[in-house]
C-alpha positions in Angstrom: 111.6 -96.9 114.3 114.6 -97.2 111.9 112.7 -98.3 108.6 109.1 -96.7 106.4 108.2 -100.3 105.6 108.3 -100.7 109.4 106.3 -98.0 110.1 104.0 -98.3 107.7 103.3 -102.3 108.4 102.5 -101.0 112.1 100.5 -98.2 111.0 98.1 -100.5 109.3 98.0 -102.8 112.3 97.5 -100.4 114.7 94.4 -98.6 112.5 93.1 -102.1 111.3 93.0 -103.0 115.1 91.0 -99.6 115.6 93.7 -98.7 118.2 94.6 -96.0 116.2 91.6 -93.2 114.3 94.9 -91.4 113.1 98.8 -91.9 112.6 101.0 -89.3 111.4 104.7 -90.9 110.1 107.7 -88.3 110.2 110.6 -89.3 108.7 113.6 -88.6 108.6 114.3 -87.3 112.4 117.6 -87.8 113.6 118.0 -88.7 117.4 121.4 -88.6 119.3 121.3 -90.7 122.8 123.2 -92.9 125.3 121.8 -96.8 124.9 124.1 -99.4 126.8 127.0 -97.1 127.2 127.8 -96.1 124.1 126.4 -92.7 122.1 124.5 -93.2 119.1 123.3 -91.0 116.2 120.2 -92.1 114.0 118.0 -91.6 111.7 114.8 -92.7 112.8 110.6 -92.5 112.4 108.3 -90.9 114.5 104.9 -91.5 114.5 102.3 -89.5 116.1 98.9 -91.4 116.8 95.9 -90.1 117.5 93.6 -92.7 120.4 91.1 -92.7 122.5 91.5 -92.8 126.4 89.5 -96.1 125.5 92.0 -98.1 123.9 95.3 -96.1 125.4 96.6 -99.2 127.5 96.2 -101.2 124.8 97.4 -99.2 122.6 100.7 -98.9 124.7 100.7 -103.0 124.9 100.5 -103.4 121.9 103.3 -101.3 120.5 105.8 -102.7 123.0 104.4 -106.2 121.0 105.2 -105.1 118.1 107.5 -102.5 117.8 111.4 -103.1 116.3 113.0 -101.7 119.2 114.2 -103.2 122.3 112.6 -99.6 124.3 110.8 -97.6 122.1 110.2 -94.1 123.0 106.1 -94.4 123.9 104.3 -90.7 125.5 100.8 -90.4 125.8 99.6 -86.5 125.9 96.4 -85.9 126.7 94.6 -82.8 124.9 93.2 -80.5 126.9 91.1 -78.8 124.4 90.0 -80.8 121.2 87.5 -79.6 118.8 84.3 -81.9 119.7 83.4 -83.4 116.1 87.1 -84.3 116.0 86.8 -86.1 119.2 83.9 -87.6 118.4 85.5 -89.5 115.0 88.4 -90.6 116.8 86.2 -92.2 119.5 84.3 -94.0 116.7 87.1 -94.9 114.9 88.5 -96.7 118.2 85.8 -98.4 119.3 
């Protein structure tokens, strides 16, 4: 994601939606890659979201929706050990 005010207008989707208990916005990154042939250098926004298995498949529909970019970079990591009350207040805050 190339701007904050980007970021932060999905962010608030995203939690308002309860797709999202948690979303962590780092900025600036800078990413170097190939895209169409040609090499490109940016500064860009990562965003780290916290989920539940619950909502993970809509969660990936819905940033392909509405995310900037043509292919945005989206990985899901599960956690294999997560301490339980924080488990518990991300699955109540994506229900």
């Amino acid at each position: 994601m190339g701007r904050t005010d980007q970021a932060e207008q999905l962010v608030s989707e995203l939690i308002s939606r309860k797709l999202a208990a948690c979303v962590q916005i780092d900025a600036p990154i800078i990413s170097h890659y190939q895209w169409q042939g040609q090499l490109h250098r940016d500064e860009e926004i990562r965003l780290t979201i916290k989920t539940s298995r619950d909502v993970a498949t809509t969660l990936m529909q819905t940033l392909r929706e509405l995310h900037p970019y043509d292919q945005p970079q989206i990985v899901m990591v599960q956690s294999t050990h997560v301490d339980a009350g924080y488990a518990a207040w991300v699955r109540e805050s994506t229900v």
